[in-house]
VEXDREN-638247 format. One line per field, with one value per residue (C-alpha): residue number from 1; residue in three letters; x negated, z, y negated. Coordinates in pm, whole numbers. Each point is the difference from the previous one (the first is absolute). Example, Ala and Ser with C-alpha at 12.3 -4.5 7.8 and 13.67 -1.06 7.14 Angstrom:
pos = [1, 2]
code = [ala, ser]
east = [-1230, -137]
up = [780, -66]
north = [450, -344]
END
This chain:
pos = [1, 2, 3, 4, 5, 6, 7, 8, 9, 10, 11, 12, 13, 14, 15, 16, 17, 18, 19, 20, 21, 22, 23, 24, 25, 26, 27, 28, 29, 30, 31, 32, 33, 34, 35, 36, 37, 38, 39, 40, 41, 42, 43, 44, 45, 46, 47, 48, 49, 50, 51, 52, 53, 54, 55, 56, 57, 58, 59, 60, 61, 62, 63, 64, 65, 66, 67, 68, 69, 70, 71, 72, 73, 74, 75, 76, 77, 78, 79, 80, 81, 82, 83, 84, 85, 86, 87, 88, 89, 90, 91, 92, 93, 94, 95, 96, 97, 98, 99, 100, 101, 102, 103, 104, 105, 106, 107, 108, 109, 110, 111, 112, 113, 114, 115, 116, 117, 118, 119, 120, 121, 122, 123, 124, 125, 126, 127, 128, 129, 130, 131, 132, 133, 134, 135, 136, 137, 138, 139, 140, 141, 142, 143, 144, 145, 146, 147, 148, 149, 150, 151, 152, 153, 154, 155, 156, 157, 158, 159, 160, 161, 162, 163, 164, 165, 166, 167, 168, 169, 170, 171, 172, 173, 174, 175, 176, 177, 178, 179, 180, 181, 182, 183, 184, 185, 186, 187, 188, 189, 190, 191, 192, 193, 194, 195, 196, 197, 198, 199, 200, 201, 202, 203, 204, 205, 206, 207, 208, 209, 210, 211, 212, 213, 214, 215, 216, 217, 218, 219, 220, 221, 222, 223, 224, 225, 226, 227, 228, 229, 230, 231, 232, 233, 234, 235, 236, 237, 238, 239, 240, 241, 242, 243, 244, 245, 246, 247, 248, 249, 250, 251, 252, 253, 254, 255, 256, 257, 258, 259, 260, 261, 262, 263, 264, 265, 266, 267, 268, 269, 270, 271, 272, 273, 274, 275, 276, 277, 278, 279, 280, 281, 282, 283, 284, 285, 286, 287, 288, 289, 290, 291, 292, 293, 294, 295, 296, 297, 298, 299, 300, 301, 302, 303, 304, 305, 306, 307, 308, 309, 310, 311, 312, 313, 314, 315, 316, 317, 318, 319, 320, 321, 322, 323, 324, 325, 326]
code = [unk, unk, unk, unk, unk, unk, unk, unk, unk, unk, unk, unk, unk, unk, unk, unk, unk, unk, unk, unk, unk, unk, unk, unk, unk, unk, unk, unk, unk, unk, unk, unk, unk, unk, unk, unk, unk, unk, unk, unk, unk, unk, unk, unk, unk, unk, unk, unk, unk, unk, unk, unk, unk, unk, unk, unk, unk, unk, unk, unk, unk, unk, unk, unk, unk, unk, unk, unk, unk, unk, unk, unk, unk, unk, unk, unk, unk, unk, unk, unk, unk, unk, unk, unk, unk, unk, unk, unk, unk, unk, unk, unk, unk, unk, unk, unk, unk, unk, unk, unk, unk, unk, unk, unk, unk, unk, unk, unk, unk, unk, unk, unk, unk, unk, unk, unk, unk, unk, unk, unk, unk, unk, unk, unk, unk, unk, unk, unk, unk, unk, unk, unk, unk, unk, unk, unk, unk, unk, unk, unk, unk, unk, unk, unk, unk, unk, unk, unk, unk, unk, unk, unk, unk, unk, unk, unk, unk, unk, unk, unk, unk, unk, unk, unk, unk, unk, unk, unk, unk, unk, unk, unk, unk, unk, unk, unk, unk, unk, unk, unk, unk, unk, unk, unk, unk, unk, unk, unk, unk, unk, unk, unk, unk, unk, unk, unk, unk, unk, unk, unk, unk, unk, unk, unk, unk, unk, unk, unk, unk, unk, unk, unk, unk, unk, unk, unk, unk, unk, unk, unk, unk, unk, unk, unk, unk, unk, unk, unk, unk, unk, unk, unk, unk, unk, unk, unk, unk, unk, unk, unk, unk, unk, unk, unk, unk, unk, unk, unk, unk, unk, unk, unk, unk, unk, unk, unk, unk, unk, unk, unk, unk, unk, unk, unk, unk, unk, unk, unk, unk, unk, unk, unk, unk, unk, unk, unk, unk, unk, unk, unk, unk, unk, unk, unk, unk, unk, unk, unk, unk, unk, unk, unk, unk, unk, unk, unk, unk, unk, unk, unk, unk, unk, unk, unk, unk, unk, unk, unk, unk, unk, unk, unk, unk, unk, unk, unk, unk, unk, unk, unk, unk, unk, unk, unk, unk, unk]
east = [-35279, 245, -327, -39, 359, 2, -332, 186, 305, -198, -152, 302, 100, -278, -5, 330, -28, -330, 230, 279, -245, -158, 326, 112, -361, 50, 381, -99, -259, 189, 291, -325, -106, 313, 65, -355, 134, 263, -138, -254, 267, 219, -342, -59, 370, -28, -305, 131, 317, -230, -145, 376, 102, -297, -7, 384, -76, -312, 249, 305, -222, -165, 395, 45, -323, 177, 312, -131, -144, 375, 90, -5, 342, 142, 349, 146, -63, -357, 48, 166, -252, -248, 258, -16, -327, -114, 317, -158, -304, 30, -337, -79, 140, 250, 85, -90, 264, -9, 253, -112, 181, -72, -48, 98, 352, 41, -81, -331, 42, -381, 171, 166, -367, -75, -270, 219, 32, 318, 165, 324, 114, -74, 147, 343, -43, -27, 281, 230, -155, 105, 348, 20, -96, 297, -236, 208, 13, -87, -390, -88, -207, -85, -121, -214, -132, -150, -138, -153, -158, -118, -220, -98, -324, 158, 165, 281, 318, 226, 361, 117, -305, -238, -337, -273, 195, 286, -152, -259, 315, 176, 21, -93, -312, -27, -235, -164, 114, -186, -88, -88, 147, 213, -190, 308, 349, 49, -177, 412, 65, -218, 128, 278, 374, -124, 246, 14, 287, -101, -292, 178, 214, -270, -297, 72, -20, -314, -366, -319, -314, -358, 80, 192, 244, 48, 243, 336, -17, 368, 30, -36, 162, 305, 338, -10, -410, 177, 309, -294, -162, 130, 322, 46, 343, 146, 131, -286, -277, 291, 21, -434, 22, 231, -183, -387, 116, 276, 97, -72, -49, -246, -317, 16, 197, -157, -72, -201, -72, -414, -3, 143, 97, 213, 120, 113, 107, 281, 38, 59, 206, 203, 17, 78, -240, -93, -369, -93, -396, -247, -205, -71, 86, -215, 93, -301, -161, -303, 60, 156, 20, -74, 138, -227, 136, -176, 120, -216, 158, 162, -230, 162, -223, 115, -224, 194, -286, 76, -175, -48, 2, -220, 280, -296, -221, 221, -239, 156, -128, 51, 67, 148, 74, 138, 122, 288, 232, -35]
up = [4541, -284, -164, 370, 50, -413, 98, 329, -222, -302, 300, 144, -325, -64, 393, -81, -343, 182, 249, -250, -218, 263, 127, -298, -11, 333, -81, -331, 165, 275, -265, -182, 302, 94, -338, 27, 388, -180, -309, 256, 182, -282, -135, 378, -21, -331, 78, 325, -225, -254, 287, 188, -370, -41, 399, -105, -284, 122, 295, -229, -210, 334, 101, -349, -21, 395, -116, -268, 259, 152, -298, -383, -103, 63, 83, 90, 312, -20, -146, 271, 238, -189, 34, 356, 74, -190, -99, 238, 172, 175, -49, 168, -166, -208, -111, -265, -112, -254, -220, -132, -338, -175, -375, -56, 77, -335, -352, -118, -265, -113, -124, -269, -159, -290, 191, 211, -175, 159, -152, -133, 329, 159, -226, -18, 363, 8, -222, 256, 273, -196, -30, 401, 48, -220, -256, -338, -181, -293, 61, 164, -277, -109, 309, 39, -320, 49, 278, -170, -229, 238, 185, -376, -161, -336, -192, -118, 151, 167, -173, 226, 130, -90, -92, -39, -286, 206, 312, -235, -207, 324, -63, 356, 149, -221, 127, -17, 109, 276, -179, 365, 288, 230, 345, 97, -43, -63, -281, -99, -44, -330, -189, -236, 166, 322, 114, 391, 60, -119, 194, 284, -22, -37, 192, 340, -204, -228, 97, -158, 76, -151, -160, -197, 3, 416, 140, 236, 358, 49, 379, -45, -353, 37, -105, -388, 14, 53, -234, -301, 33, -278, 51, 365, 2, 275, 187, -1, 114, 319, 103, -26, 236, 254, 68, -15, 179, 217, 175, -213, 311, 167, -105, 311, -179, -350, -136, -308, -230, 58, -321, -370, 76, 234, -181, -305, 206, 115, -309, -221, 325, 191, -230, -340, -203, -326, -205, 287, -18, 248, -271, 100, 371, 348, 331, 102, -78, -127, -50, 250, -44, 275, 55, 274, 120, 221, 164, 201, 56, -279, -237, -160, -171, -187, -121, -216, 17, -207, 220, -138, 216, -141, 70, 68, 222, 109, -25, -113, -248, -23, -383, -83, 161, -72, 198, -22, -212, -107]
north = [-27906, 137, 146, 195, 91, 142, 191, 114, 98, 201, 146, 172, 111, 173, 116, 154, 127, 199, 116, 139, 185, 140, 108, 150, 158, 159, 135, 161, 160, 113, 102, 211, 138, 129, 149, 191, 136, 123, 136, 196, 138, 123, 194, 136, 116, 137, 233, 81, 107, 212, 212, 23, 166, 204, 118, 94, 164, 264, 50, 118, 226, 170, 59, 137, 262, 81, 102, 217, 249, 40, 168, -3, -124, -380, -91, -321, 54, -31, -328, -156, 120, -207, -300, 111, -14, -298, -228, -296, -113, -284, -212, -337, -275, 230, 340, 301, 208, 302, 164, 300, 150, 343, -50, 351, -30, -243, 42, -73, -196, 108, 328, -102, -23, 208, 162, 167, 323, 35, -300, 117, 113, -309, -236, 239, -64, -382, -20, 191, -213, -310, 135, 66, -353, -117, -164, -37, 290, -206, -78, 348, 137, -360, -75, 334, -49, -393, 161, 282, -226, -236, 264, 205, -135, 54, -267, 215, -103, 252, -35, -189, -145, -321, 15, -289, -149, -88, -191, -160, -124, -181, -347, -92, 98, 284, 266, 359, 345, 138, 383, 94, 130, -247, -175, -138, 37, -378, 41, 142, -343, 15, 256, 11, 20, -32, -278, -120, 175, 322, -14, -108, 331, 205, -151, 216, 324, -70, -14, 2, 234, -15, 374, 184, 300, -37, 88, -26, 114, 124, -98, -375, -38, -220, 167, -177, 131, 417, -100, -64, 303, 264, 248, -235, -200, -272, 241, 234, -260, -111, 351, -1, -305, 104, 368, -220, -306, 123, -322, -330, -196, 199, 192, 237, 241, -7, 357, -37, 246, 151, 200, -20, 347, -62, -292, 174, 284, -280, -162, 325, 171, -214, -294, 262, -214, 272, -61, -229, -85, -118, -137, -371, 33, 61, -29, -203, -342, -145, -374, -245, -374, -223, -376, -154, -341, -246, -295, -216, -343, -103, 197, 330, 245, 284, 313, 247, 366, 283, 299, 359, 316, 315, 273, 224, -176, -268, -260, -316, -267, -386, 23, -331, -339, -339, -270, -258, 264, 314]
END
């Protein structure tokens, strides 16, 4: 009998040892299982996200090649009526907003290149842009110079600048200089004197566009954008604001100027401005940045398109895009 009862007892051990494994068996694949639902669904969301951005995207530049044919200038106004019109779509399961920027109201940071044939004025006009953004005096030409060098294909260092020897040199990840034109104004963070803070002060004010020598439309540039252009002081670019904007709080009665006519007309008239030039100024736009964000669930996707408008034509272009940050 005590051979029986052992045989009984190994029995249940092994009955019950089954019964765990297969157990564990069954909640590891349940645990898998769930982990594939999930995985699915997070690639479901993520396309449906793509097409949300893209759908956004072909809608904004259709808006854009619209408001073309309402006239041949663009004012601030214009950009709020694309914020208007497509800020938010509601989608189900979450929403798309847009925010839609024009990247000729800021400096391109493309023409300080040495192809610009141009250059000189354009890097005296950094350097007073620098100064309205209260970046120390010190590093203004240093600072225009690193960057001059960064975007030259030369290896001959501005006199304030850095060439290859200099970022090769760095003891920590040392690397190259790009000798091309900038994709991305993060790529600041690269270049010689470009500390966080200064590009915190000067981030809202700079851009950067896949060409060279473009150039400012003066009924979107920001008060600091008017006080950089040459012969223009403080008090000249407030008095530009208050006759094109009217009311900061409302676009309704925004009166921009539809001609560099009648723009210097008011400059060199009412303002007094003497040896004032248009050279480097339009009233229209070509290039407009566009941040497309999508939330479905708990999912965020951001799209960050950089859209160009033929003047002529109107026809727009998708001409860059990147997603995450821009």
């Amino acid at each position: 009998m005590t051979n029986i009862n052992r045989q009984h007892g190994v029995a249940i051990i092994v009955a019950l040892l089954v019964v765990s494994l297969a157990t564990v068996l069954a909640v590891s694949l349940v645990k898998h299982l769930n982990y594939d639902i999930r995985r699915t669904e997070n690639i479901l969301r993520l396309d449906q996200a793509h097409l949300y951005n893209a759908n956004a995207v072909e809608f904004s530049m259709l808006l854009i090649e619209l408001d073309r044919k309402n006239n041949e200038y663009d004012g601030l106004d214009d950009i709020a009526l694309f914020h208007e019109q497509a800020s938010v779509f509601p989608v189900e399961g979450g929403m798309v907003s847009n925010k839609l920027t024009d990247l000729q109201s800021c400096f391109n940071l493309n023409n300080l290149s040495k192809t610009n044939t141009e250059l000189a004025a354009y890097r005296a006009q950094y350097i007073r842009l620098l100064e309205a953004l209260e970046v120390d005096n010190s590093v203004h030409v240093a600072l225009t110079d690193s960057l001059i060098d960064w975007l030259d294909q030369d290896d001959f260092p501005e006199p304030r600048g850095a060439e290859f020897d200099y970022y090769i040199g760095l003891e920590k990840q040392p690397y190259r200089t790009a000798n091309n034109l900038l994709v991305s104004p993060s790529e600041l963070r690269l270049v010689k004197g470009y500390t966080p803070d200064i590009i915190k002060l000067i981030k809202d004010e700079v851009c950067v566009l896949p060409a060279v020598r473009t150039a400012i439309n003066i009924n979107t540039a920001s008060n600091k954008m008017l006080e950089s252009i040459a012969n223009l002081e403080e008090r000249h670019s407030e008095q530009i604001i208050k006759r094109r904007d009217a009311g900061a709080e409302s676009t309704e009665d925004d009166d921009p100027f539809t001609s560099l006519n009648i723009f210097r007309e008011y400059v060199t008239g009412t303002l007094g401005v003497n040896n004032f030039s248009t050279n480097g100024l339009q009233t229209y736009s070509e290039y407009f940045l566009l941040q497309t964000n999508t939330q479905l669930g708990a999912g965020e996707m951001k799209l960050f398109s950089i859209i160009y408008r033929d003047q002529s034509s109107g026809k727009t272009e998708l001409i860059r895009q990147t997603g995450g940050a821009l």
